[in-house]
C-alpha positions as CSV (number, residue, x, y, z in Angstrom):
1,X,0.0,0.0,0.0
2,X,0.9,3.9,-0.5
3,X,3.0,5.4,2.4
4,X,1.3,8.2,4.1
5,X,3.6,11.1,5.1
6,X,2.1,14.5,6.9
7,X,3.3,18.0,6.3
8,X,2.0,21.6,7.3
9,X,1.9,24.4,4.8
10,X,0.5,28.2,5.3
11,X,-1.1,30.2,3.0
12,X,0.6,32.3,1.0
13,X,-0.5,35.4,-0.1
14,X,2.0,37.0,-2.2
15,X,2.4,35.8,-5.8
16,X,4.8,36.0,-8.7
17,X,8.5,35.1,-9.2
18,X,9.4,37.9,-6.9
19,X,7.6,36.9,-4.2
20,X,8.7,32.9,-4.8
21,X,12.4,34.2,-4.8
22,X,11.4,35.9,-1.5
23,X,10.2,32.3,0.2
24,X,13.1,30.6,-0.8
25,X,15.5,33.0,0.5
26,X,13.5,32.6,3.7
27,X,14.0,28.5,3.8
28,X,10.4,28.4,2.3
29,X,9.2,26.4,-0.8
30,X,6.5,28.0,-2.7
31,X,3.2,25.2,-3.7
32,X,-0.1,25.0,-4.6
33,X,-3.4,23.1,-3.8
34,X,-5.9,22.0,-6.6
35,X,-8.9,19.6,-7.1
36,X,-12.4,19.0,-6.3
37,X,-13.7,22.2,-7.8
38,X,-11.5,24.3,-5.2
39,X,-9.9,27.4,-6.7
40,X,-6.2,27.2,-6.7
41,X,-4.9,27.9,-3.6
42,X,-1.2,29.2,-3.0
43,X,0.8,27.3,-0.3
44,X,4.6,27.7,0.9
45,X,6.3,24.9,3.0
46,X,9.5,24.4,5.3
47,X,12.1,23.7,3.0
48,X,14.2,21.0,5.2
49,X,10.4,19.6,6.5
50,X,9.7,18.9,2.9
51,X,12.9,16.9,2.2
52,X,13.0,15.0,5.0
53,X,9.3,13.9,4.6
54,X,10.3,12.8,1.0
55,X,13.4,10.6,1.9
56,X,13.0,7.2,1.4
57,X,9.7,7.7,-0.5
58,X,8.2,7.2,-3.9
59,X,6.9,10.8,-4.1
60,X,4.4,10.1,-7.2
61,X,2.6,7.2,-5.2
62,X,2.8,8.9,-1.5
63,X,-0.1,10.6,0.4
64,X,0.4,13.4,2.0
65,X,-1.7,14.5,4.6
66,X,-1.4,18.2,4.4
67,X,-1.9,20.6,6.7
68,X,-3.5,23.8,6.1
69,X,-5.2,26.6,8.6
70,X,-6.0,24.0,10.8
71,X,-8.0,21.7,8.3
72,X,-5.9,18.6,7.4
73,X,-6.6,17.2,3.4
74,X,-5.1,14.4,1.5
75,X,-3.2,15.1,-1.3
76,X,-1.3,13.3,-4.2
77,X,2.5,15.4,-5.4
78,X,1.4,16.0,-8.9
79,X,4.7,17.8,-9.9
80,X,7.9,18.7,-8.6
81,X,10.0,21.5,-10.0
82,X,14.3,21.1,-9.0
83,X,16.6,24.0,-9.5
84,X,18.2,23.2,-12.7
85,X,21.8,22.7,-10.8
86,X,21.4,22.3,-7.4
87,X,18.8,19.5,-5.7
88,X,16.6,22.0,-4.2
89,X,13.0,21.7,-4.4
90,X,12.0,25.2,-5.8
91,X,7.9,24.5,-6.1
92,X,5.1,21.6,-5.9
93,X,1.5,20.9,-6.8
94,X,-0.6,19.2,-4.2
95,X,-4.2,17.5,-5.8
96,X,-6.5,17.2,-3.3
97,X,-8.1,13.1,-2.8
98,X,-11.4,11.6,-1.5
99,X,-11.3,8.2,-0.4
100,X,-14.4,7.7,-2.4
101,X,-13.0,8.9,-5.5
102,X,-10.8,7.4,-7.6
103,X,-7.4,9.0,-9.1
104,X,-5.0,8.4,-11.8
105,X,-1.2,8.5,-11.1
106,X,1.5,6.8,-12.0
107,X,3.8,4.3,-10.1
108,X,7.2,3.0,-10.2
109,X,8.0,-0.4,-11.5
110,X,10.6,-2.4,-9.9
111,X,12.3,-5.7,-11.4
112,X,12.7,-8.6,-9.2
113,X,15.7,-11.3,-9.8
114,X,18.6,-11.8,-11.8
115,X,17.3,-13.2,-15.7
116,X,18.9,-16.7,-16.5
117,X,20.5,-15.1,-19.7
118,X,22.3,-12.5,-17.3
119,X,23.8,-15.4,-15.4
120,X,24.3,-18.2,-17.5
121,X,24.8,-16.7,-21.1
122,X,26.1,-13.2,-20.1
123,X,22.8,-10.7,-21.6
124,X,22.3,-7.6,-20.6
125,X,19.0,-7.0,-18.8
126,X,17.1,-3.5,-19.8
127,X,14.7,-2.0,-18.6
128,X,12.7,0.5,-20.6
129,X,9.4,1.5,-19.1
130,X,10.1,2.3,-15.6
131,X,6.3,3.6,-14.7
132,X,3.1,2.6,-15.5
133,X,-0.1,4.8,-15.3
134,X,-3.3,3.1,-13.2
135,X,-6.6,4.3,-11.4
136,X,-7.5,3.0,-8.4
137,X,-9.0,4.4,-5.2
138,X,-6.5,6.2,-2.5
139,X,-6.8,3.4,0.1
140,X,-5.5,0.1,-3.0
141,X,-2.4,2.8,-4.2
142,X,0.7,0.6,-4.7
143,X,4.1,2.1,-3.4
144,X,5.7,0.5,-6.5
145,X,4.6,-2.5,-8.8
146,X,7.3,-5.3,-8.4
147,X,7.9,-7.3,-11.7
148,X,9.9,-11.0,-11.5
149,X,12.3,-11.5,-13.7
150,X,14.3,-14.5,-12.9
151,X,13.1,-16.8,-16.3
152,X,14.1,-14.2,-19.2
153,X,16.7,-16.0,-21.2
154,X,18.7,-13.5,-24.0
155,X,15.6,-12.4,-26.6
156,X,12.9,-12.8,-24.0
157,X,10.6,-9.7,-23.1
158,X,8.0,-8.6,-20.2
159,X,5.7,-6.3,-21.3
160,X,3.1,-4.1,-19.4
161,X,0.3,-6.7,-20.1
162,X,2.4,-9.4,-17.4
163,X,1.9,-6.9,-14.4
164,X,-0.8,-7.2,-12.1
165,X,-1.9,-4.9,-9.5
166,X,-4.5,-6.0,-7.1
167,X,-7.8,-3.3,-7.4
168,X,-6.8,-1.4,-10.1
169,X,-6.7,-0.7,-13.4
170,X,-3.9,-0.5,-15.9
171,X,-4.0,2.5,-18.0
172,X,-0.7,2.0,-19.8
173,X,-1.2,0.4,-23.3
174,X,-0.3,-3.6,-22.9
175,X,2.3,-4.3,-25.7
176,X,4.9,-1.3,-24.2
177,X,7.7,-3.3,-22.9
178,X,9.4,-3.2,-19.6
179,X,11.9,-5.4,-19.3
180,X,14.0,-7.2,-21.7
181,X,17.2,-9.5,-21.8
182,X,19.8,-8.4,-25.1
183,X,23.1,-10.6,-25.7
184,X,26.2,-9.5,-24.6
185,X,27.5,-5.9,-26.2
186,X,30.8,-5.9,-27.9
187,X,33.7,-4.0,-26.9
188,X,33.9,-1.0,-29.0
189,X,36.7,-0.3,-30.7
190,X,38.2,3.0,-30.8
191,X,38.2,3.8,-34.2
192,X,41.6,5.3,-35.3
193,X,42.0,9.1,-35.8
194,X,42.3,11.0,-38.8
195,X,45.9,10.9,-38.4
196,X,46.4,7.4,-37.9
197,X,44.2,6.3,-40.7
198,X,45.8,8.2,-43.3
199,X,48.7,6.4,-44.7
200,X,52.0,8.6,-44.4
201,X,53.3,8.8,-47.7
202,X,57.8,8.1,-47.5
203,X,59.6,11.2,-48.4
204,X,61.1,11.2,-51.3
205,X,65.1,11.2,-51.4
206,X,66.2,14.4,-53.0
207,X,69.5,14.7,-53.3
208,X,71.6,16.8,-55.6
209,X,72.5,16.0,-59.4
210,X,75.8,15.9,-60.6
211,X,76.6,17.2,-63.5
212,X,77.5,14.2,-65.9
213,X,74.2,12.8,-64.5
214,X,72.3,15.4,-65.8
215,X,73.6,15.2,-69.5
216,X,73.4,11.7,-69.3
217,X,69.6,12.3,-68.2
218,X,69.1,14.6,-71.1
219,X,70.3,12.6,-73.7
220,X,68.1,9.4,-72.2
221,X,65.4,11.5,-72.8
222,X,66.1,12.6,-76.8
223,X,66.7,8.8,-77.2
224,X,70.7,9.2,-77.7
225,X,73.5,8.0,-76.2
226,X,74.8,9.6,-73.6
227,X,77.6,12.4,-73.5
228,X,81.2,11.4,-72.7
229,X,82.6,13.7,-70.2
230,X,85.2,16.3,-70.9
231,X,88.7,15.0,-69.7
232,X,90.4,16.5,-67.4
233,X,93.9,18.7,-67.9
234,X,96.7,16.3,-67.8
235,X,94.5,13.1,-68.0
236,X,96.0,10.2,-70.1
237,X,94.1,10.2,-73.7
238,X,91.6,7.3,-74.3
239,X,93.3,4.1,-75.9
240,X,93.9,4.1,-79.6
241,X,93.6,8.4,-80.0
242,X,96.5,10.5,-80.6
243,X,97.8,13.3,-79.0
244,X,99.0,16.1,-80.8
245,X,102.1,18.2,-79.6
246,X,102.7,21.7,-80.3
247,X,105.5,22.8,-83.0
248,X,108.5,24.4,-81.4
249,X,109.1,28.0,-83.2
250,X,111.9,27.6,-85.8
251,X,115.1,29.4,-84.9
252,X,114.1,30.5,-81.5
253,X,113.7,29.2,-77.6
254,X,110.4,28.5,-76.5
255,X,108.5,31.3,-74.4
C-alpha cells in the first residue's frame, strides 16, 4: 500500500517570481493546492520539513496529509519542479483526494531477480518503461509495482500486459515493454583518428644532381646515347687516339 507522510503548509499570499524568490530565501518552498472544484490555492512549506518527509519515498505514489489553517486534506504530489543545478526543491502541486474517488497516477516499477541469460549466457538485462499509469481508489495505491524477472533468457521480453496490481486498473497500453534481456555488447573499438588512418606517404630522397648525371639524363630523354665527359687537364688520352704536340718555333727558344 501507499506510504502516508504529513506536512503543514501556510497560505501564501504573495504571488509571482518575486515573491517565490522571496520564500526561498526565507528557507520556504513555494506550492499549490488544486482539485475538487477548489480554486487554486497558493501554499509555501518548510524547505528542510519537505525533504526530509520525502526521503525514502516514492513521491508520485505517497499521500500526503497536508496541513493547512487548521483543516488537514489528502493530497497526491502531482509535480515537482528542482533548481536546474542544485537539488533544491524550488515549487510543488498538491491535488487534493477523497477516499471515495478514484485517481490516476503513475507508479514505479521495480524488477525482481537476476534473468537466466544474465547469469548463464552473459545478456544484458534493460529495462525501458520504468512507470506505469493506473486508477485505483487512494486506500489500494501501490508504493511500487514489483515485476519477476528470474526466467528471461537472451531475446525474452515482459511487457506491461504481465503486471498485475491487485484493485486497479492498468491504464498503460499492454504491448509497451518493460523489461528485456539483449546478448552481450561488444567492446567497442576505438576507431583510429584521422591521423592514424591516413597512410604517411615516405619522403622522397632528394638529393643533388651531378653534372655528368644530368647530360646523361638529357640525352636518355632525346633517345641518344649519352655524353662522354670532358677529360680532365693532364689526363692520359683514351686508348687508340693520338695526342697532338705543339711545334716548337723555328730558330728561336720556347716562351
Amino acid at each position: 500500500m501507499a506510504q502516508t507522510v504529513s506536512l503543514s503548509a501556510s497560505p501564501r499570499q504573495a504571488t509571482g517570481k518575486g515573491a517565490a524568490r522571496q520564500a526561498r530565501f526565507h528557507g520556504k518552498v513555494p506550492a499549490v493546492i488544486y482539485g475538487h472544484g477548489r480554486d487554486t490555492q497558493p501554499l509555501e512549506l518548510e524547505a528542510k520539513a519537505l525533504e526530509k518527509a520525502l526521503q525514502g519515498v516514492e513521491p508520485a505514489s505517497t499521500i500526503i496529509e497536508l496541513a493547512v489553517d487548521g483543516k488537514t486534506v489528502k493530497t497526491l504530489i502531482r509535480e515537482i519542479q528542482r533548481h536546474p543545478i542544485r537539488p533544491d526543491i524550488i515549487h510543488v502541486d498538491f491535488y487534493e483526494i477523497h477516499a471515495t474517488e478514484k485517481v490516476k497516477l503513475k507508479v514505479p516499477v521495480h524488477l525482481v531477480g537476476n534473468p537466466d541469460g544474465v547469469r548463464n549466457a552473459g545478456g544484458v538485462l534493460d529495462q525501458v518503461t520504468r512507470e506505469v499509469e493506473i486508477e485505483v481508489l487512494p486506500e489500494n495505491i501501490p508504493d511500487r509495482v514489483e515485476l519477476d524477472v528470474n526466467a528471461l533468457k537472451i531475446g525474452d521480453s515482459l511487457h506491461v500486459r504481465d503486471l498485475s496490481i491487485p484493485n486497479a486498473r492498468i491504464l498503460t497500453e499492454g504491448d509497451l515493454t518493460i523489461a528485456t534481456v539483449v546478448p552481450p555488447r561488444a567492446e567497442e573499438v576505438a576507431a583510429p583518428s584521422p591521423e592514424a588512418a591516413t597512410e604517411v606517404a615516405e619522403p622522397e630522397l632528394i638529393r643533388k644532381v651531378r653534372e655528368g648525371e644530368e647530360e646523361e639524363g638529357e640525352a636518355a630523354a632525346e633517345g641518344g646515347a649519352p655524353a662522354k665527359p670532358e677529360a680532365k687537364s693532364g689526363a692520359a688520352p683514351p686508348k687508340g687516339e693520338k695526342t697532338e704536340k705543339a711545334e716548337k718555333p723555328k730558330g728561336g727558344k720556347e716562351s
